[in-house]
MDAnalysis code that builds the backbone (N, CA, C; Angstrom):
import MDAnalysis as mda
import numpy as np

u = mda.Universe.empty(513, n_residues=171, atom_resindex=np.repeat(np.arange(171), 3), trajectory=True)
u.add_TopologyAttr("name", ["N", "CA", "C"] * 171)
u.add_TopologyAttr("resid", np.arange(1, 172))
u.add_TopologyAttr("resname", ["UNK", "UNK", "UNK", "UNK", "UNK", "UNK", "UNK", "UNK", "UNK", "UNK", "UNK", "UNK", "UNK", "UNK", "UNK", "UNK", "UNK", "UNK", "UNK", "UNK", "UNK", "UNK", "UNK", "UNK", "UNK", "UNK", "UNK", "UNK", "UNK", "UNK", "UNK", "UNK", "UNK", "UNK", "UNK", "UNK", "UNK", "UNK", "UNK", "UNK", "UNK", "UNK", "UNK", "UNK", "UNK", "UNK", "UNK", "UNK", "UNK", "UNK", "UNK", "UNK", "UNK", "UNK", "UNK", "UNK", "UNK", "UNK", "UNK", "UNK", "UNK", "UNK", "UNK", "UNK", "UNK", "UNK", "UNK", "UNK", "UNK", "UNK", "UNK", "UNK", "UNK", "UNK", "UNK", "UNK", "UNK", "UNK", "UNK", "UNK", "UNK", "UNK", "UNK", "UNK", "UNK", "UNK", "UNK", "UNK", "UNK", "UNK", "UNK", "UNK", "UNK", "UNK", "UNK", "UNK", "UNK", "UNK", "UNK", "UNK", "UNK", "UNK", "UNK", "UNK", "UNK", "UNK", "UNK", "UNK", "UNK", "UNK", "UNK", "UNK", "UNK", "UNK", "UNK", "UNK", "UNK", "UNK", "UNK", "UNK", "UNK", "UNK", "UNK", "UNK", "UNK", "UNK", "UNK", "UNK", "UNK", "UNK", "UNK", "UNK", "UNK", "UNK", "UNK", "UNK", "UNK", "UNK", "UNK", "UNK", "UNK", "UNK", "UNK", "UNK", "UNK", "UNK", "UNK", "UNK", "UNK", "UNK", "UNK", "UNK", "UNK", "UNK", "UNK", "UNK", "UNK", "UNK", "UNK", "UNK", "UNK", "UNK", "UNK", "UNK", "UNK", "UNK", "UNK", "UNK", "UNK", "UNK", "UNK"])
u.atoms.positions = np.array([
    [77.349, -51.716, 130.341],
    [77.900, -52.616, 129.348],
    [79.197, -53.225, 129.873],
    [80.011, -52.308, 130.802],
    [81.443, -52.975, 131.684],
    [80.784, -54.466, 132.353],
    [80.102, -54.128, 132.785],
    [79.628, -55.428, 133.834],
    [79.371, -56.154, 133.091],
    [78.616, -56.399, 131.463],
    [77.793, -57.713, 131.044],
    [79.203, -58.139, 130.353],
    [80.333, -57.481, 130.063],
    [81.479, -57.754, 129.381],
    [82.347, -58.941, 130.470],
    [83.327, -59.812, 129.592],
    [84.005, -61.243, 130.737],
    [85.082, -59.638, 130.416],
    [85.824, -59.902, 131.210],
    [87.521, -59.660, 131.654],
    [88.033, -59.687, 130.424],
    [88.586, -60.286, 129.900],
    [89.339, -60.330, 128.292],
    [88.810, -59.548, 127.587],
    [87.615, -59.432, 127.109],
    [86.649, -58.701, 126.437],
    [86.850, -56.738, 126.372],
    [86.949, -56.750, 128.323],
    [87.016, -55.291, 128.585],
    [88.465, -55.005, 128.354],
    [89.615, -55.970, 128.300],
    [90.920, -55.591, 128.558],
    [91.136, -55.396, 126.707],
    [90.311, -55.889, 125.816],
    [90.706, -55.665, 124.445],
    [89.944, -54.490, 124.135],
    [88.928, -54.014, 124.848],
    [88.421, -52.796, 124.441],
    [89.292, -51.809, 124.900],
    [89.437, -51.573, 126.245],
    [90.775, -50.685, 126.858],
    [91.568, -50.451, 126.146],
    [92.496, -52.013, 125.398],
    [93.345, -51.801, 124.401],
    [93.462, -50.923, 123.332],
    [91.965, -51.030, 122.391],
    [91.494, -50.414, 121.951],
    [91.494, -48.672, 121.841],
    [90.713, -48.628, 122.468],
    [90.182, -47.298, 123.017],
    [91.666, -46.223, 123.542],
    [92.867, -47.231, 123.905],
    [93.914, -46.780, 124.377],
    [95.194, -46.314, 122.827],
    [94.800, -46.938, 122.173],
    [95.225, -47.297, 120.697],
    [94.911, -45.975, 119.942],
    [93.502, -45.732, 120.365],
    [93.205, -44.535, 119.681],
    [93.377, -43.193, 119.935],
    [93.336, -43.628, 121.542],
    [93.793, -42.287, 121.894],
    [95.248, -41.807, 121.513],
    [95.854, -42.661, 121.564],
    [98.215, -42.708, 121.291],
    [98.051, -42.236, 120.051],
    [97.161, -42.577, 119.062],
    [96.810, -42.348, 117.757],
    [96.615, -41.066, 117.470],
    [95.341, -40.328, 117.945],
    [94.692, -39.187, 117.952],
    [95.974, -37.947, 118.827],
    [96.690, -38.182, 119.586],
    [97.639, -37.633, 120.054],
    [98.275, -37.000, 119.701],
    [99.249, -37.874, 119.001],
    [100.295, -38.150, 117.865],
    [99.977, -37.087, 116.861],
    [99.277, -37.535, 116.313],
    [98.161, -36.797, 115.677],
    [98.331, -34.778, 115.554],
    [97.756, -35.139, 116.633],
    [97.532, -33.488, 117.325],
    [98.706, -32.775, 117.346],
    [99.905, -33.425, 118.229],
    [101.160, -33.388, 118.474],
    [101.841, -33.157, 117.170],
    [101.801, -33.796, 116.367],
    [102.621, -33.662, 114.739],
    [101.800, -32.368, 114.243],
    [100.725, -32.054, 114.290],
    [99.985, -30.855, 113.532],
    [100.453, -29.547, 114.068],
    [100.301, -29.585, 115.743],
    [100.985, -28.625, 116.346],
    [102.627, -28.083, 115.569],
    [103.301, -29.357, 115.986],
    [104.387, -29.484, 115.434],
    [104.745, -28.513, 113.715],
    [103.640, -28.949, 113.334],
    [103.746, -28.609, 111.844],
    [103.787, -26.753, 111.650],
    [102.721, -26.597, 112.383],
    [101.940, -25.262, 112.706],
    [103.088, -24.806, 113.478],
    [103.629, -25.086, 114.327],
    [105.116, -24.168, 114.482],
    [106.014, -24.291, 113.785],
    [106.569, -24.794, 112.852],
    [107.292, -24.465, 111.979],
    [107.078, -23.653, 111.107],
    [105.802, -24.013, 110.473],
    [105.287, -23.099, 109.631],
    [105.316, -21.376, 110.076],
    [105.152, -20.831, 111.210],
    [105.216, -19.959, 111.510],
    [106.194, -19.403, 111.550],
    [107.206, -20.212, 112.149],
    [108.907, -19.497, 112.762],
    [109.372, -19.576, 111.150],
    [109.104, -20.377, 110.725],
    [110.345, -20.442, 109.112],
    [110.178, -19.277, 108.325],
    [109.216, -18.533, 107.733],
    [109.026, -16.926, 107.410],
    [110.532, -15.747, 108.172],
    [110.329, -16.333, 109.604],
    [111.141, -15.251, 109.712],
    [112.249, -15.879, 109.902],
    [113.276, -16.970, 110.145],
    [114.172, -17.704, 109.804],
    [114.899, -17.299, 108.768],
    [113.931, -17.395, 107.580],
    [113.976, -17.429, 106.068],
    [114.288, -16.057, 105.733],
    [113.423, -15.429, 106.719],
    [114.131, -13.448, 106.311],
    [115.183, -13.259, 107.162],
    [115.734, -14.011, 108.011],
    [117.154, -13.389, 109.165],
    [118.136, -14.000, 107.934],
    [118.201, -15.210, 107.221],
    [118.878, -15.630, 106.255],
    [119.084, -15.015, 105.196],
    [118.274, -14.427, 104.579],
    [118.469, -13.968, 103.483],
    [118.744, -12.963, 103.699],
    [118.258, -11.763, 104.507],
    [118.667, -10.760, 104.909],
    [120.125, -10.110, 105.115],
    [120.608, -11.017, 105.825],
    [122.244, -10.769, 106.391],
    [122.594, -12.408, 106.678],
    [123.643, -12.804, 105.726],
    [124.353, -14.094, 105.460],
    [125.242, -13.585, 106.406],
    [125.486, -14.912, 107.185],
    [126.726, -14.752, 108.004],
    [128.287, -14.384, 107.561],
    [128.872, -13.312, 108.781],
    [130.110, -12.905, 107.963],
    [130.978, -13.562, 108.713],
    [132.175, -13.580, 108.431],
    [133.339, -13.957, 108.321],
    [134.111, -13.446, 109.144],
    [134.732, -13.715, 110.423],
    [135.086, -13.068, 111.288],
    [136.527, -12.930, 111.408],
    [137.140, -13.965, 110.452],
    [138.944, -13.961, 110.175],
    [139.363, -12.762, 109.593],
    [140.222, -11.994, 109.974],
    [140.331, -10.686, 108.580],
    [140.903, -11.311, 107.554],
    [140.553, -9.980, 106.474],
    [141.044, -10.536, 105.470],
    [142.489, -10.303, 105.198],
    [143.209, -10.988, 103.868],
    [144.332, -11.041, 103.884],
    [144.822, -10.127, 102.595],
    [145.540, -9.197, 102.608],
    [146.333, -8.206, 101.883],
    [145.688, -7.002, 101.581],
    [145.463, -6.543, 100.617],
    [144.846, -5.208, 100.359],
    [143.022, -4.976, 100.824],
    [142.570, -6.591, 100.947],
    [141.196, -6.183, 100.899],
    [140.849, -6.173, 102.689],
    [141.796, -5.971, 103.282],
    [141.417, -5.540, 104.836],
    [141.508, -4.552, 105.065],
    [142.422, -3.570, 104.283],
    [142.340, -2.292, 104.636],
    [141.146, -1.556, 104.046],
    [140.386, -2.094, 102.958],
    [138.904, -1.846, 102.062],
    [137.360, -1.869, 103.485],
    [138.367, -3.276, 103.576],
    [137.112, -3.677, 104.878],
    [137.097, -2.986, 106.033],
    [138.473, -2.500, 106.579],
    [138.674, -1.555, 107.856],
    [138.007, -0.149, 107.011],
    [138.071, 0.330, 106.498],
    [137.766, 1.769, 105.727],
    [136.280, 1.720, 105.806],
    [135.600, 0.479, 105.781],
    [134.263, 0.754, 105.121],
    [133.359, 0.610, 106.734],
    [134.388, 0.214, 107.850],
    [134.169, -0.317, 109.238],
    [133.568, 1.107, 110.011],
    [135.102, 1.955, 109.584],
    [135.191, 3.081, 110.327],
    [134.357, 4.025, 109.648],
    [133.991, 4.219, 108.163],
    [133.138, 4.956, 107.775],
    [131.384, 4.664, 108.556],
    [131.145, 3.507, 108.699],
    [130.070, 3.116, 109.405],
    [130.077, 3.737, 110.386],
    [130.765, 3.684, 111.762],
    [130.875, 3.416, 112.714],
    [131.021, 5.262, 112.660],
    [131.733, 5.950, 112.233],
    [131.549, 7.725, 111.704],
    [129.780, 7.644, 111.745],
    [129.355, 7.210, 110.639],
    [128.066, 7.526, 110.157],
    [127.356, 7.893, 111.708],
    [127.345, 6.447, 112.235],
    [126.769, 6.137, 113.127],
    [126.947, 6.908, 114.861],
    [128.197, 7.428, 114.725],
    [128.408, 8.494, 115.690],
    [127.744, 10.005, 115.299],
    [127.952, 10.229, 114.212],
    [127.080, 11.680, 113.689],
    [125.396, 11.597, 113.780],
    [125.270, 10.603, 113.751],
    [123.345, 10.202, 113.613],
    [123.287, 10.241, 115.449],
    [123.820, 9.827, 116.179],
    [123.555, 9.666, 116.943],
    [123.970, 10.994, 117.703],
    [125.291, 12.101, 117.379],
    [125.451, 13.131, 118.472],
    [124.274, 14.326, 118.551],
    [122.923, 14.334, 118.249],
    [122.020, 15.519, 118.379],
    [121.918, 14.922, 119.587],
    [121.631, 13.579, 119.586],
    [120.917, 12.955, 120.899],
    [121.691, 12.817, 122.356],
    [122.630, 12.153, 121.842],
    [124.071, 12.466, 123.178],
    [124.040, 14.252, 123.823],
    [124.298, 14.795, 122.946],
    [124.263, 16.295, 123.021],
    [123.221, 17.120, 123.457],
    [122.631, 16.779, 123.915],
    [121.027, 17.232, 124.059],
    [120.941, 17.773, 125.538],
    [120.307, 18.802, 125.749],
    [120.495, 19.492, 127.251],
    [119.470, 18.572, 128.010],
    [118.244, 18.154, 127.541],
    [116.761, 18.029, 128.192],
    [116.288, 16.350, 127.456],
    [116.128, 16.059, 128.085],
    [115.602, 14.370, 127.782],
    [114.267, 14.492, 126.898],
    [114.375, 13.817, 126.231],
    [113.041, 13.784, 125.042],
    [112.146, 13.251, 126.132],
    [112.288, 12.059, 126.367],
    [110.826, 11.701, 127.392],
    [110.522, 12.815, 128.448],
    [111.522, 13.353, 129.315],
    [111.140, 14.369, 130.275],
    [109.871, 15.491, 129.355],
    [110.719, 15.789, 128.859],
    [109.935, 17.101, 127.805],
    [108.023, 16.222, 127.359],
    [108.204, 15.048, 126.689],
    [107.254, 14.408, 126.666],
    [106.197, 14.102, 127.440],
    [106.891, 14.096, 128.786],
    [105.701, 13.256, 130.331],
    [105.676, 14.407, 130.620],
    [105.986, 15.726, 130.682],
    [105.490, 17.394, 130.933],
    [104.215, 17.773, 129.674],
    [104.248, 17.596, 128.709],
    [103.469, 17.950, 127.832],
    [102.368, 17.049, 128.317],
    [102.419, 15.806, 127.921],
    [101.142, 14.813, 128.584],
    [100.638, 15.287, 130.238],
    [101.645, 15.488, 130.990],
    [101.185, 16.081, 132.040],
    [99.794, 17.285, 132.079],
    [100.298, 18.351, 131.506],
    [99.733, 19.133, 131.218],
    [97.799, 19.575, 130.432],
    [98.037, 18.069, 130.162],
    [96.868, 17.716, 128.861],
    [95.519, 17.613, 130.281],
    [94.851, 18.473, 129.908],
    [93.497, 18.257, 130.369],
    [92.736, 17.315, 130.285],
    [91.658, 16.763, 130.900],
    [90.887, 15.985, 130.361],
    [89.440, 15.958, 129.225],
    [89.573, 14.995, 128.723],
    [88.636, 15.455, 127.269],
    [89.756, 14.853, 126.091],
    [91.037, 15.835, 126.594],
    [92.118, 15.340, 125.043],
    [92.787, 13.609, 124.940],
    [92.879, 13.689, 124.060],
    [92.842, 12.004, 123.900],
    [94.366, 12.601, 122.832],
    [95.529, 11.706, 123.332],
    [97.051, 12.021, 122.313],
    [96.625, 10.572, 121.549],
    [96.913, 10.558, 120.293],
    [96.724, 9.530, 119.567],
    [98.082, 9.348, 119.268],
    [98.880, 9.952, 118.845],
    [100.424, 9.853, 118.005],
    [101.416, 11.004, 118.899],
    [102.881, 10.791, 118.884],
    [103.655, 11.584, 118.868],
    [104.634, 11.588, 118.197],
    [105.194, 12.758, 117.903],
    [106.368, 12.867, 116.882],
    [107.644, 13.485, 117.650],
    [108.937, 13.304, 117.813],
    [109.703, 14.284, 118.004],
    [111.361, 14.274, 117.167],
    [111.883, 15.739, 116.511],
    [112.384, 15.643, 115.854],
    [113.661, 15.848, 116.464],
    [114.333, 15.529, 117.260],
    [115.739, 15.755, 118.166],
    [116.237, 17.005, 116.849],
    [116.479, 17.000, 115.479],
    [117.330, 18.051, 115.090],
    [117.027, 19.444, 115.482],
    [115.627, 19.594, 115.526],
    [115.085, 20.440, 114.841],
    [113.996, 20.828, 116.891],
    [114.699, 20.183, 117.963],
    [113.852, 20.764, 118.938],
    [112.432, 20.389, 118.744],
    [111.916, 19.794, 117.740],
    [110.045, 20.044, 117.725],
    [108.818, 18.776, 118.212],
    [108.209, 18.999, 118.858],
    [107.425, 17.887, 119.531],
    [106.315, 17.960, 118.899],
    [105.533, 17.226, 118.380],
    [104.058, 17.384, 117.591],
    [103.569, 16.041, 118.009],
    [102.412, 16.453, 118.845],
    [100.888, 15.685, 119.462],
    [100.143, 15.889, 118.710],
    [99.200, 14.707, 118.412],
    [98.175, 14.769, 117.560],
    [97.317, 14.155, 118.194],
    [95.560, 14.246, 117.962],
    [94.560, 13.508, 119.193],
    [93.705, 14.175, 118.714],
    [92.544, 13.948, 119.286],
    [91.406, 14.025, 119.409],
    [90.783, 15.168, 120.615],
    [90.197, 16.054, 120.479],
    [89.719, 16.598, 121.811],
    [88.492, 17.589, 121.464],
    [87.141, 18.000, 122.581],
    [86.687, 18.823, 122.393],
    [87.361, 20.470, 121.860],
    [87.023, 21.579, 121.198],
    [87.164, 22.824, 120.693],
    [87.877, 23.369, 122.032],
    [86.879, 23.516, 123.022],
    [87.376, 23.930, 124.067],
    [88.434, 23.698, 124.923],
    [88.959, 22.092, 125.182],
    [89.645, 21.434, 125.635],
    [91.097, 21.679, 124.433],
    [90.399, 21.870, 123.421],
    [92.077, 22.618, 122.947],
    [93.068, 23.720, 123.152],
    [91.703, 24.720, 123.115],
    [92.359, 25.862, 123.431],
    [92.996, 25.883, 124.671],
    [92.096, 24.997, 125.909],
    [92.811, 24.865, 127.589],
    [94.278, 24.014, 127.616],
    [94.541, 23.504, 126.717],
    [95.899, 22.404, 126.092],
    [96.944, 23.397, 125.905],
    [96.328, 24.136, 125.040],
    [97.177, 25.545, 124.426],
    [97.851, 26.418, 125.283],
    [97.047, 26.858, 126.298],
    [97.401, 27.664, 126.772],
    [98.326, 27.493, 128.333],
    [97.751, 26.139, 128.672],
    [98.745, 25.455, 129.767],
    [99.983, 25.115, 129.101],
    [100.170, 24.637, 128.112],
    [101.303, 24.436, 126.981],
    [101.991, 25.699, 126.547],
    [101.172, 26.969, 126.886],
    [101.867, 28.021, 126.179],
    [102.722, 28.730, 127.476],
    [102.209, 28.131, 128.768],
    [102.510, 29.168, 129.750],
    [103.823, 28.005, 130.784],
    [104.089, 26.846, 129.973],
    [104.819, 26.138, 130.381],
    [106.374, 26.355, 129.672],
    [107.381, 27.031, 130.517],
    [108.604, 27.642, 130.216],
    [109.276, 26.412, 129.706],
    [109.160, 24.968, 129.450],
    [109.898, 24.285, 129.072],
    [109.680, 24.128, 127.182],
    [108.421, 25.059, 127.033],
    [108.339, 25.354, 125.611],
    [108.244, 26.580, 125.081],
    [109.557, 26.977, 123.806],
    [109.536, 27.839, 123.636],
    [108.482, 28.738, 122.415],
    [107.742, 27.893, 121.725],
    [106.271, 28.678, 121.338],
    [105.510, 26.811, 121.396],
    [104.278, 27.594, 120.945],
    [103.300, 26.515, 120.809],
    [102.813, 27.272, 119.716],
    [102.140, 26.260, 118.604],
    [101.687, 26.261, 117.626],
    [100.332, 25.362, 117.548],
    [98.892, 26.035, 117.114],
    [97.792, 24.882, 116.564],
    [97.420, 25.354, 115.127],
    [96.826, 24.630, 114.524],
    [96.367, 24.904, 113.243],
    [95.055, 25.687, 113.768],
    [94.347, 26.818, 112.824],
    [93.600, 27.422, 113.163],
    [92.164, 26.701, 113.155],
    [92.253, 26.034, 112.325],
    [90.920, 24.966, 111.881],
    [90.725, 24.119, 113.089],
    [91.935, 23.660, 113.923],
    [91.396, 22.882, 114.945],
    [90.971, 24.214, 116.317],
    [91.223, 24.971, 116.289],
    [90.574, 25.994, 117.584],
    [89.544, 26.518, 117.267],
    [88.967, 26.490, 115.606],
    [87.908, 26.790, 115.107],
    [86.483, 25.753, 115.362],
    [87.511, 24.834, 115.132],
    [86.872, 22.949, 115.491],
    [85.698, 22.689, 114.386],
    [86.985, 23.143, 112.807],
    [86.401, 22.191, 111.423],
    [86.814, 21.185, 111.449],
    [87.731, 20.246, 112.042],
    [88.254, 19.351, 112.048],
    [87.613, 17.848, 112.717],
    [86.594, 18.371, 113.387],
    [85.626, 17.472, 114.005],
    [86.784, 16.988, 115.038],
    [87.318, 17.950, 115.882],
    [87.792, 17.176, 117.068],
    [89.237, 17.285, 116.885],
    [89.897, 16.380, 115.676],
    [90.874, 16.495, 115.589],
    [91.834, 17.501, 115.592],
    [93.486, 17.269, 116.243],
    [94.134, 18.345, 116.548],
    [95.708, 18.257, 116.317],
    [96.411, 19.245, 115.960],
    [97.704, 18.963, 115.854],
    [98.221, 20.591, 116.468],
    [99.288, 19.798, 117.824],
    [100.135, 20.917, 118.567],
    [101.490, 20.150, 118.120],
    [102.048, 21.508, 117.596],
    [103.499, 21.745, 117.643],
    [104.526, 22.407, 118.738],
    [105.175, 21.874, 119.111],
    [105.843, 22.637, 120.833],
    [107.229, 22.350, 120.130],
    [108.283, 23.642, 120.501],
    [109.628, 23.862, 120.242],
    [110.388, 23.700, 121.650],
    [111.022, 23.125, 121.767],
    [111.567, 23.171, 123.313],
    [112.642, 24.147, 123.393],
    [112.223, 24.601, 124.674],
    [113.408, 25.666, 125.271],
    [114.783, 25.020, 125.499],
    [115.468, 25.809, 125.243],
    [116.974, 25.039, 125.246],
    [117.906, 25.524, 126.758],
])
């Protein structure tokens, strides 16, 4: 159809055809456009409302010493929450990549828990009856824990598999 077309003819179709495409673009481009906003503004909208920007001038007469008081009580809080962990003889992950170490194959860890106050590590997973008790007992004979604990139902294996070890770490 290019060939039976004169010159003018093909240069207004081009036009055309070029028209629609800038069109269809645009188009696409603005929807995109739209579709990212739409997404980011949710959480925009929660950093805003969440925590309004503060005020970084101090304040002036009695209510700075309110504001210093309520600074240092934080900043207390936040040193006490944090000294089990500072204080700690043995690295939570170390203690962690030894226990996983240890895990035979068959056991599958689904979750871990660990309670820095309280020393206690609890794995939970999936594993054959047998493959528990072999968990157990490599876990029991590993000096970096000071008992091991299973529920009896999972070494019994009513649990269909499922398992929960408790490990106390040696200090």
């Amino acid at each position: 159809m290019a060939n039976v077309l004169p010159p003018t003819a093909q240069k207004k179709l081009w036009r055309m055809y070029r028209a629609r495409f800038i069109v269809v673009f645009s188009v696409l481009l603005s929807t995109l456009a739209l579709f990212a906003a739409l997404l980011i503004a949710p959480s925009y909208l929660a950093l805003r409302i969440a925590a309004p920007p503060q005020q970084s001038a101090p304040a002036a007469g009695k209510g700075g010493t309110t504001d210093d008081a309520v600074a240092i009580a934080r900043t207390q809080a936040i040193v006490v929450a944090l000294t089990p962990l500072l204080a700690a003889t043995t690295s939570p992950s170390s203690v962690i990549a030894a226990a996983l170490f240890d895990r035979p194959a068959g056991v599958v860890i689904g979750h871990i828990t660990y309670a820095a106050d309280t020393g206690q590590l609890t794995l939970t997973g999936t594993a054959p009856r047998g493959a528990i008790n072999v968990y157990r007992d490599e876990l029991t004979a590993d000096t970096r824990f000071s008992s091991v604990s299973v529920p009896v139902s999972a070494l019994v294996g009513t649990e269909d598999g499922r398992f929960s070890i408790t490990l106390t770490i040696a200090h």
